[in-house]
C-alpha positions in Angstrom: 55.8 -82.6 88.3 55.4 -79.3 86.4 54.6 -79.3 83.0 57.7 -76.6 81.4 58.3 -75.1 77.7 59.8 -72.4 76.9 59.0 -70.1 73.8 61.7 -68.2 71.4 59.7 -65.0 69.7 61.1 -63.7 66.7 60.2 -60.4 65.0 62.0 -61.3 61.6 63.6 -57.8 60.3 67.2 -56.9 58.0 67.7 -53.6 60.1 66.6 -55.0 63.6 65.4 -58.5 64.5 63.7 -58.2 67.8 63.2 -61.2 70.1 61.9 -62.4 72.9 61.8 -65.5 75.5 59.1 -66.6 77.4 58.7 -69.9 79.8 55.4 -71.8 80.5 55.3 -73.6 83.7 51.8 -75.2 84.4 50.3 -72.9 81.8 51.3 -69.9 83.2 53.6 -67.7 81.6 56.7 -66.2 82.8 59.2 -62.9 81.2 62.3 -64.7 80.1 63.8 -62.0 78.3 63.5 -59.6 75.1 66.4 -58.5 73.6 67.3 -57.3 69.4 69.7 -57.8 66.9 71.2 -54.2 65.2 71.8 -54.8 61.6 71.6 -51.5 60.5 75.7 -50.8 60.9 76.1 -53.8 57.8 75.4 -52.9 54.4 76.2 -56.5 52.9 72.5 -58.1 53.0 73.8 -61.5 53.1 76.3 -60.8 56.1 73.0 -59.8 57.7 71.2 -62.9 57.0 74.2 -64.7 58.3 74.1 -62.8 61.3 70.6 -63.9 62.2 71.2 -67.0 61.3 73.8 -67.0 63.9 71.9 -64.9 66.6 69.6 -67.4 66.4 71.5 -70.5 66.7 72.9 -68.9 69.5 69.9 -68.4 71.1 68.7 -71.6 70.6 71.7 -73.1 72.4 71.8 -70.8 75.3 68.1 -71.1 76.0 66.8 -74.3 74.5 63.3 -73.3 73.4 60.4 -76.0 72.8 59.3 -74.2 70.1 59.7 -70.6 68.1 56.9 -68.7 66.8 57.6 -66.3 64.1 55.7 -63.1 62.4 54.8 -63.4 59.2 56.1 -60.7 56.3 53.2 -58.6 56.2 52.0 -57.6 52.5 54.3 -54.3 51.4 54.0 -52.6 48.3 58.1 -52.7 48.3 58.9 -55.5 46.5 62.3 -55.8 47.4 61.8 -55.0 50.8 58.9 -58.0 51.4 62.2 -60.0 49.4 64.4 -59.0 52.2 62.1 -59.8 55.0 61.3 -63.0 53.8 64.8 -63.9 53.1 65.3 -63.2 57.0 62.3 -64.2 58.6 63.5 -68.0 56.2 67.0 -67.8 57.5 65.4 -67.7 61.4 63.2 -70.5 60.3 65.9 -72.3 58.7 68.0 -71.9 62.1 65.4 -73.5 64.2 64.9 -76.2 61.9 68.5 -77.3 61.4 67.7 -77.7 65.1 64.9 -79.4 65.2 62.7 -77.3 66.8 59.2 -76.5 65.8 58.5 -73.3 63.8 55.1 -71.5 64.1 54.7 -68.5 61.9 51.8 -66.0 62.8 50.6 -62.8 61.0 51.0 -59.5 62.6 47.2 -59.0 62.9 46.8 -62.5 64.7 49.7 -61.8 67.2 48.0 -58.3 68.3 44.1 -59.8 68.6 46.2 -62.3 70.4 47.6 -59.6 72.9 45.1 -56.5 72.7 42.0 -58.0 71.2 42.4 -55.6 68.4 43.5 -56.7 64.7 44.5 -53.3 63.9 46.6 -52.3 67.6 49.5 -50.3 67.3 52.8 -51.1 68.3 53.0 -49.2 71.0 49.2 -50.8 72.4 50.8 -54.1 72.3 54.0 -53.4 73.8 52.4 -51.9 76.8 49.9 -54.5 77.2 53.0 -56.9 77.2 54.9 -54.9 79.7 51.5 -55.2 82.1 51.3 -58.9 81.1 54.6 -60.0 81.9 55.5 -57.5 84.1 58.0 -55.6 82.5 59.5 -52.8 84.3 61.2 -50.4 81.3 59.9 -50.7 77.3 62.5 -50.9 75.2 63.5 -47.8 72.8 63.1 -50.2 69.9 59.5 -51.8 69.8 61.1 -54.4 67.5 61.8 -57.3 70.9 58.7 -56.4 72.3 57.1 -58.0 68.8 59.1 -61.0 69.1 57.9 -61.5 72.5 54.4 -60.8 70.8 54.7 -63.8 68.7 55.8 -66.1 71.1 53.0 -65.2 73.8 50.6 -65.2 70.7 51.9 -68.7 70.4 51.1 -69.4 74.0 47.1 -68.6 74.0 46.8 -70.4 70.5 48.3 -73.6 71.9 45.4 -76.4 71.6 43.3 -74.5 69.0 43.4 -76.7 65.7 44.6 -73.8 63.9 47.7 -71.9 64.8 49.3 -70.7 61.9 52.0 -72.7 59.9 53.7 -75.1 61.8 56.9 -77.2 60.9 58.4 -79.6 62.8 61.6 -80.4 60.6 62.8 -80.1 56.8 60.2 -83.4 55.8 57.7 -81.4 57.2 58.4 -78.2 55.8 59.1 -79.7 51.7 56.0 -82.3 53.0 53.6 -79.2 53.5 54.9 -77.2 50.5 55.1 -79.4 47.7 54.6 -77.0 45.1 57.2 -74.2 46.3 60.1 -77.4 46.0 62.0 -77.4 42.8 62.7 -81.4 42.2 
């Protein structure tokens, strides 16, 4: 019988939150989709947050993912802005917990030595080593899905290794592994 998962990529973002599907039959991957979420239209922050947490609810039900692996905020000298990305890429977490789902976050660099071999790729490297990958005919005009589908095809080639990031399997987990950051 084969051995299936499939894999929800999220590029976490509060003007675009790119995504991106992937399915693992006998440890071989297969293009799902890649898609984004526009929030640049919606001025209200917290409507945006809302709306990812909805997008991805609704992903989550349409395609029932195994797991979701998530970039990391990179380190900004914009305060404010690393507040806003972490408020969204926690809202996305938060949506795959409340479903139980297990939530791997990876930094950007890991995700492109993952895909390119290079720490320090651009965007555009890894998108078109993803689009010869997976077999993508057209690249988005928005490299923001092709990032999601980074993360969760980083995901894919760190499955096994003792050390894959941050991984939560549920709200015990989560509070569990981050005693300290949980107000009692």
């Amino acid at each position: 019988m084969a051995e299936e998962k499939i894999i929800l990529g999220i590029d976490p973002g509060t003007t675009i939150m790119g995504f991106g599907l992937i399915k693992v039959v006998n440890k071989k991957m297969h293009f799902l989709q890649l898609n984004e979420l526009d929030l640049k239209k919606y001025d209200d922050h917290y409507l945006k947050l809302k709306l990812i947490f909805e997008r991805t609810i609704e992903l989550i039900d349409t395609h029932h993912p195994d797991e979701i692996a998530i970039e990391a905020p990179f380190f900004g000298k914009n305060v404010q802005s690393m507040l806003k990305l972490g408020r969204a890429q926690g809202v996305a977490m938060a949506a795959g917990l409340s479903r139980e789902i297990p939530v791997t976050e990876y930094a950007p660099k890991k995700i492109k030595m993952a895909i390119t071999g290079n720490g320090n790729a651009s965007k555009e490297q890894v998108a078109k080593m993803l689009q010869g990958m997976l077999g993508i005919k057209k690249l988005p005009k928005n490299l923001d899905a092709m990032d999601g589908l980074g993360a969760a095809v980083c995901h894919f080639y760190n499955q096994g290794r003792v050390e894959i990031g941050k991984s939560y399997s549920g709200w015990s987990a989560f509070v569990k592994q981050n005693e300290k950051r949980v107000k009692k």
